[in-house]
PLY file of the C-alpha trace (Angstrom):
ply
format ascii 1.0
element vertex 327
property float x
property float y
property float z
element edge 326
property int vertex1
property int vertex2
end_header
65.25 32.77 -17.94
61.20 33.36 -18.18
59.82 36.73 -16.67
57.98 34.42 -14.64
60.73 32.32 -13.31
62.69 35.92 -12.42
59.80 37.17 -10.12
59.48 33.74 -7.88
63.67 33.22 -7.97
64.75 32.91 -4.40
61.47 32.07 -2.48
60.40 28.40 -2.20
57.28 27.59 -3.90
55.20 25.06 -2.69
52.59 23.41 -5.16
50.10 20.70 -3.67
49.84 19.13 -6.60
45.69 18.02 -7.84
46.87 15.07 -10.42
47.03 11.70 -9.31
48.72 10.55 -12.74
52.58 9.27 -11.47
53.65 9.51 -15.03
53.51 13.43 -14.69
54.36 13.78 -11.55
57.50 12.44 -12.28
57.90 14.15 -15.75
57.28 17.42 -13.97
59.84 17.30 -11.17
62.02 16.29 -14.08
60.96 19.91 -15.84
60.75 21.66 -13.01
64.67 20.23 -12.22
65.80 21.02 -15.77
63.93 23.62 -16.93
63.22 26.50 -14.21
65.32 28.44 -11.52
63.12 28.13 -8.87
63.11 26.48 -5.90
59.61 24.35 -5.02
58.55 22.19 -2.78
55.74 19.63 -4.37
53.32 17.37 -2.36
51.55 14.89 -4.11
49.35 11.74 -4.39
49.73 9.42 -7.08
47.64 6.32 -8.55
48.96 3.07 -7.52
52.01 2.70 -8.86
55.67 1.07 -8.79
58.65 3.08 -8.85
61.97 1.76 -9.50
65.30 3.75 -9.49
67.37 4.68 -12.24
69.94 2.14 -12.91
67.11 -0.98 -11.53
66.31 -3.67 -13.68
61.86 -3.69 -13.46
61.19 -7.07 -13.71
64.04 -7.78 -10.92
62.29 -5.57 -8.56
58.64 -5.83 -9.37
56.16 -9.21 -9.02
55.67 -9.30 -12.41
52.97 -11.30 -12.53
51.20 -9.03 -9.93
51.44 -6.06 -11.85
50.41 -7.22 -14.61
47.33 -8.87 -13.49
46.67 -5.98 -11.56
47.49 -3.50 -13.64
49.65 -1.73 -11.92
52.26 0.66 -14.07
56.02 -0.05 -13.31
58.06 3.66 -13.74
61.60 4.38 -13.44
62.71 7.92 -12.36
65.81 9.87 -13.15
67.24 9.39 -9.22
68.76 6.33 -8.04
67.97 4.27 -5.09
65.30 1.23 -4.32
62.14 0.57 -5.57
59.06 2.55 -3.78
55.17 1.90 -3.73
52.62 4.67 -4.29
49.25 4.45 -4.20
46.25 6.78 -2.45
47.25 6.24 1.02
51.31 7.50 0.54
52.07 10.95 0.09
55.16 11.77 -2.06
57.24 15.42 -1.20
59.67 16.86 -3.69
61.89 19.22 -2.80
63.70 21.27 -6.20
66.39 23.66 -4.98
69.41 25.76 -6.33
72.11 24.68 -4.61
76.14 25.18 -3.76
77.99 22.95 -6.30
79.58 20.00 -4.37
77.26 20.33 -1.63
73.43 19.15 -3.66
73.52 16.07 -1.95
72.15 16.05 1.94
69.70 13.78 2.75
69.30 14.99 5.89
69.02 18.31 5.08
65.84 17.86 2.86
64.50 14.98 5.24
64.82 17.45 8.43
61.58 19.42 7.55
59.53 16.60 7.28
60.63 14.86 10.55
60.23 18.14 12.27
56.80 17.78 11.21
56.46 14.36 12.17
58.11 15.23 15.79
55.33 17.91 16.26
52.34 15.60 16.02
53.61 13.21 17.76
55.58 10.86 15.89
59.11 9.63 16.83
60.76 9.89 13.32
64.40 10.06 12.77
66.79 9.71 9.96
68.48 6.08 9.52
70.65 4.56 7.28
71.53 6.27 4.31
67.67 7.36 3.37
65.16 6.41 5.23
63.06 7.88 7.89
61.95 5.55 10.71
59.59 4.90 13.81
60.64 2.45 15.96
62.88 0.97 13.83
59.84 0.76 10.97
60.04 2.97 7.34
57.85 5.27 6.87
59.67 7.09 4.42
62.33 6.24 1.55
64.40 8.87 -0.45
66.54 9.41 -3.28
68.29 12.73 -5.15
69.39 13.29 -8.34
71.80 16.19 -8.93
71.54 18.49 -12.19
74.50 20.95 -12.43
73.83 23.22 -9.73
70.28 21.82 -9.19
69.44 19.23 -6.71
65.97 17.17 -6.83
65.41 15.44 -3.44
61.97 13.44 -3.34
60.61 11.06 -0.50
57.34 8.66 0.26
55.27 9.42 3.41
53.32 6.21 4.15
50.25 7.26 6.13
47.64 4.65 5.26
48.85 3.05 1.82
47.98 -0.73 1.01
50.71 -2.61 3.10
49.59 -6.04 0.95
49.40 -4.22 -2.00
53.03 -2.80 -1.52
54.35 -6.17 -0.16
52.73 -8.11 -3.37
53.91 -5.80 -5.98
57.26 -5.81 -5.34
59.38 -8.71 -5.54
60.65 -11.09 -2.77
62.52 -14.22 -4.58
65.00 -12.24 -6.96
67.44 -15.29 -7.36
66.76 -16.18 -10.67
68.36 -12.69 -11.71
72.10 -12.12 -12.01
72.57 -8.37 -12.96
74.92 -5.31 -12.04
71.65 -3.38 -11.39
71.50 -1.21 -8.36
69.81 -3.50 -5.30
66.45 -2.78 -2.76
67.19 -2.52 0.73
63.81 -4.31 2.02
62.78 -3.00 5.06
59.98 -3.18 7.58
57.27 -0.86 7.16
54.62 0.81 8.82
51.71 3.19 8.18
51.42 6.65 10.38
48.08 6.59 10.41
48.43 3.40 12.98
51.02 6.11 15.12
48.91 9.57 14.97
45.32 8.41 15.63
44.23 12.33 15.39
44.47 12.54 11.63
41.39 11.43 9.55
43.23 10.66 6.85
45.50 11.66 4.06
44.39 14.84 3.35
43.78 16.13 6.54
47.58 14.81 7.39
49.18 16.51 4.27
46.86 19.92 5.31
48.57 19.68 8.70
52.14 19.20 7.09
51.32 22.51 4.97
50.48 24.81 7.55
53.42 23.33 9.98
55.86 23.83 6.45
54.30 27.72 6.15
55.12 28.33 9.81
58.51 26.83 9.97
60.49 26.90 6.15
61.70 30.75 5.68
60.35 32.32 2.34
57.81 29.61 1.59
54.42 30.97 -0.08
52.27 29.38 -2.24
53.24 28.68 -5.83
51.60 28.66 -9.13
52.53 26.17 -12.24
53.74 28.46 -14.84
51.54 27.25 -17.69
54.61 26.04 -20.05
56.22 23.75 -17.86
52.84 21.53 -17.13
52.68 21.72 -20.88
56.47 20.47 -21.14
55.66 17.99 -18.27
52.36 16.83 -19.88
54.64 16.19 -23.65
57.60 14.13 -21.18
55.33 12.24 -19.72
53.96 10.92 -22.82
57.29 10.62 -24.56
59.62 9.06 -21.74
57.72 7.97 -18.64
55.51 6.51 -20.64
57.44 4.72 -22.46
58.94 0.70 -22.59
62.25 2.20 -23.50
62.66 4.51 -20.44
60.63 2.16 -17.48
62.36 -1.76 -18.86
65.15 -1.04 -21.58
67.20 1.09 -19.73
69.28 -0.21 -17.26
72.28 -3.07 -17.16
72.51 -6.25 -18.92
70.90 -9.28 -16.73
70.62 -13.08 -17.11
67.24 -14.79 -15.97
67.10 -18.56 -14.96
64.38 -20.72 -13.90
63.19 -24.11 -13.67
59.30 -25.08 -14.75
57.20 -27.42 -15.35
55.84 -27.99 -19.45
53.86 -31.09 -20.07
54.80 -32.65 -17.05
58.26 -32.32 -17.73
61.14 -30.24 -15.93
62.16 -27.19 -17.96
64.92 -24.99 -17.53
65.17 -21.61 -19.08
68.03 -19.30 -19.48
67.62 -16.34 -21.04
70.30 -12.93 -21.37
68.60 -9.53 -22.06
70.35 -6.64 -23.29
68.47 -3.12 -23.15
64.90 -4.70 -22.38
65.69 -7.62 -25.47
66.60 -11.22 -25.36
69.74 -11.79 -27.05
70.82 -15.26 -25.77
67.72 -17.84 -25.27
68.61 -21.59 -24.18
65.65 -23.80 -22.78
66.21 -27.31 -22.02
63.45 -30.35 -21.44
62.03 -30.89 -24.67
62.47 -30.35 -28.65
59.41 -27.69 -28.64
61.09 -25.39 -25.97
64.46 -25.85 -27.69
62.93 -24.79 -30.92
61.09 -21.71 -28.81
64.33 -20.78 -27.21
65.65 -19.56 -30.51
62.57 -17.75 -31.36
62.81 -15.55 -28.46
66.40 -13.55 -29.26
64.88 -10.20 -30.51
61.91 -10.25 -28.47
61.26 -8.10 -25.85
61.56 -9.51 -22.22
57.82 -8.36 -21.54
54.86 -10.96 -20.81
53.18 -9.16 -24.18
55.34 -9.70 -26.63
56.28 -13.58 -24.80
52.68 -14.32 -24.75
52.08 -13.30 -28.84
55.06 -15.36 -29.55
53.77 -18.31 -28.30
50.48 -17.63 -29.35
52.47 -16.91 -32.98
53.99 -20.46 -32.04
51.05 -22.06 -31.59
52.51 -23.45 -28.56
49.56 -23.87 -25.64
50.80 -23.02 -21.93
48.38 -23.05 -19.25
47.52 -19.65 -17.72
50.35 -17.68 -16.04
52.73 -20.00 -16.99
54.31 -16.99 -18.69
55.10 -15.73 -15.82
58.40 -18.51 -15.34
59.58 -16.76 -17.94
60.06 -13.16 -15.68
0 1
1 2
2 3
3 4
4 5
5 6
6 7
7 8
8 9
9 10
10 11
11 12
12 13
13 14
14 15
15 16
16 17
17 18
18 19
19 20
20 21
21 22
22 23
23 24
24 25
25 26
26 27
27 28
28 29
29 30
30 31
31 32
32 33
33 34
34 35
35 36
36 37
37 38
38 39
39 40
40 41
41 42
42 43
43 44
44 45
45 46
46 47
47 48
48 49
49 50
50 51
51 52
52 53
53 54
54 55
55 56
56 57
57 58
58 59
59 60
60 61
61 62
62 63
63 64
64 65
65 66
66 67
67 68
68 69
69 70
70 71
71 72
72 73
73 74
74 75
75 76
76 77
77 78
78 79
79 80
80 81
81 82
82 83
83 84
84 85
85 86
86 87
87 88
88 89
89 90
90 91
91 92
92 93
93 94
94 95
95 96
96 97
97 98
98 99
99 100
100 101
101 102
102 103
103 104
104 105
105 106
106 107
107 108
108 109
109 110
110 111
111 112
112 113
113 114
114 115
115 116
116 117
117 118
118 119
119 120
120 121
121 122
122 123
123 124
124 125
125 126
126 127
127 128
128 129
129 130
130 131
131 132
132 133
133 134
134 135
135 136
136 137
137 138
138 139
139 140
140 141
141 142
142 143
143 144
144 145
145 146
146 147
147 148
148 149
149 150
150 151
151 152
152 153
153 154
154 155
155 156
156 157
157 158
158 159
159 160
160 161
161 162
162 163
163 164
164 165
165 166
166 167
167 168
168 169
169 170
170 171
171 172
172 173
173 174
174 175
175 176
176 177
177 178
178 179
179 180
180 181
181 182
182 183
183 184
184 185
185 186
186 187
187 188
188 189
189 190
190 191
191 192
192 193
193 194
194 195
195 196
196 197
197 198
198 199
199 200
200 201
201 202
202 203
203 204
204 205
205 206
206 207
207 208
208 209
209 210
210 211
211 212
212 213
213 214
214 215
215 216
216 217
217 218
218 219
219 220
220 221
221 222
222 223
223 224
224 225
225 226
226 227
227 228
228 229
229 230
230 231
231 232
232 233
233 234
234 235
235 236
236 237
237 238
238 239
239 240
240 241
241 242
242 243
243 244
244 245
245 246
246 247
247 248
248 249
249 250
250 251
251 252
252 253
253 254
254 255
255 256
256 257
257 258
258 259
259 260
260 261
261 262
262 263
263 264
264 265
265 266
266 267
267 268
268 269
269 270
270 271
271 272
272 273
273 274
274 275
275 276
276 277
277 278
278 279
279 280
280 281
281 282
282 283
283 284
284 285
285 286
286 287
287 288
288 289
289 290
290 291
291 292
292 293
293 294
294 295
295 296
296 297
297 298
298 299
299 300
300 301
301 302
302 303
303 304
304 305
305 306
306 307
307 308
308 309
309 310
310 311
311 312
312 313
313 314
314 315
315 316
316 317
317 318
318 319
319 320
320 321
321 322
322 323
323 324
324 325
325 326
């Protein structure tokens, strides 16, 4: 163990994390998990972003056409669960913890803090279902853990004023043309706090207040610093796993896709099967220049890129975002 690690073992270190850059905010909770023996509790805001759980399939949960038009990075963590939105107006909380070997996971537990926040200014917040917190009957708050040896990693959303249209168009609502084994979204009805507790300003001034109440009311919580080599570590893992295709679309279960389209005014039916993030099985049937295409696609990675070069490649014309029937 570091020097470093030694002194802040067995306080809680909170870090109000200044990047905005998802990528390493999830590479560092991944470090911080892995890597160190200290417990922290990280607040952050991240850059609109989609984030799926571990054993999701992206394009099942995600309007791909959406994203991609808008740009909007799809990122798979290493905790399972549904699919989450994060953008300016969400604030994410981590908490990192040694814990009692058969007893990491506690959603409750790790959710209580934050609700007794919630209760303080005002808002009715309790703990439903298996992981959410709720107002009325309304999310404000999904979670998910992810257990590592005698570790725990227990992370949550807070939405206080994110883009409810953005969230609603970025992930997907129609997800019958995908038959997979991939862990499911439980949709839910949302809400922002900042339509409940009219005091705060915004997002800032609400995670400020959150601070101070988490100061006052956690035992052994002070203020942490990033030891240097762990941003460093997070900094290299974000660029070599978060980053990547293989990580946010390969990984995951086998899926089929099917869909029906329209291709020179004739009915088209596609049916493809994609085995880590590449098509192995391609049928299309309507016409002798998508049966020819079909075979083109096995080896070709289920992403509107590498579809969109091919048919380019193919010189096959299809209007624009027509590649999207194909996700």
């Amino acid at each position: 163990m570091p020097q470093s690690d030694a002194i802040l073992h067995n306080r809680m270190q909170l870090i109000n994390l200044e990047s905005t850059d998802p990528f390493y905010y999830l590479a560092l909770e991944e470090v911080l998990l892995k890597k160190s023996q200290s417990d922290y509790l990280i607040l952050a805001v991240n850059d609109p972003s989609v984030i799926i759980g571990k054993h999701q399939s992206a394009h099942r949960e995600v309007s791909t056409k959406f994203i991609t038009e808008n740009r909007i990075p799809v990122i798979r963590r290493i905790s399972g669960g549904g699919t989450v939105f994060h953008d300016a107006g969400n604030l994410n909380f981590s908490f990192i913890r040694q814990s009692e070997e058969g007893k990491q996971v506690d959603f409750r537990k790790y959710t209580r803090p934050v609700i007794d926040f919630l209760i303080s200014v005002g808002a009715a917040a309790k703990f439903e279902g298996k992981n959410d917190i709720k107002i009325n009957g309304l999310k404000i708050s999904g979670n998910a853990e992810h257990v590592h040896r005698n570790r725990v990693l227990h992370h949550g959303t807070l939405l206080f004023n994110t883009s409810l249209e953005m969230l609603r168009k970025s992930i997907r609502q129609d997800k019958s043309g995908y038959i997979t084994r991939a862990v499911d979204s439980n949709p839910s009805s949302v809400i922002n706090l900042k339509e409940i507790l009219k005091d705060f300003s915004d997002i800032r001034e609400f995670s400020k207040s959150m601070i101070n109440h988490f100061y006052l009311n956690i035992p052994d919580l002070e203020q942490g610093i990033l030891v240097q080599h762990y941003t460093e570590e997070a900094v290299s893992l974000a660029e070599s796993k978060y980053r990547q295709w293989n990580w946010n679309f390969a990984y995951g279960p086998d899926y089929h896709f099917k869909n029906s389209f329209n291709f020179n005014n004739t009915l088209h039916t596609v049916l493809l099967h994609i085995s880590n993030g590449i098509v192995t099985q391609s049928t299309i049937d309507g016409s002798d220049t998508m049966r020819s295409f079909a075979e083109k696609l096995k080896g070709c990675r289920h992403m509107v890129t590498d579809f969109t070069d091919l048919f380019e490649k193919e010189n096959i014309l299809i209007p624009t975002g027509e590649i999207f029937n194909f996700f």
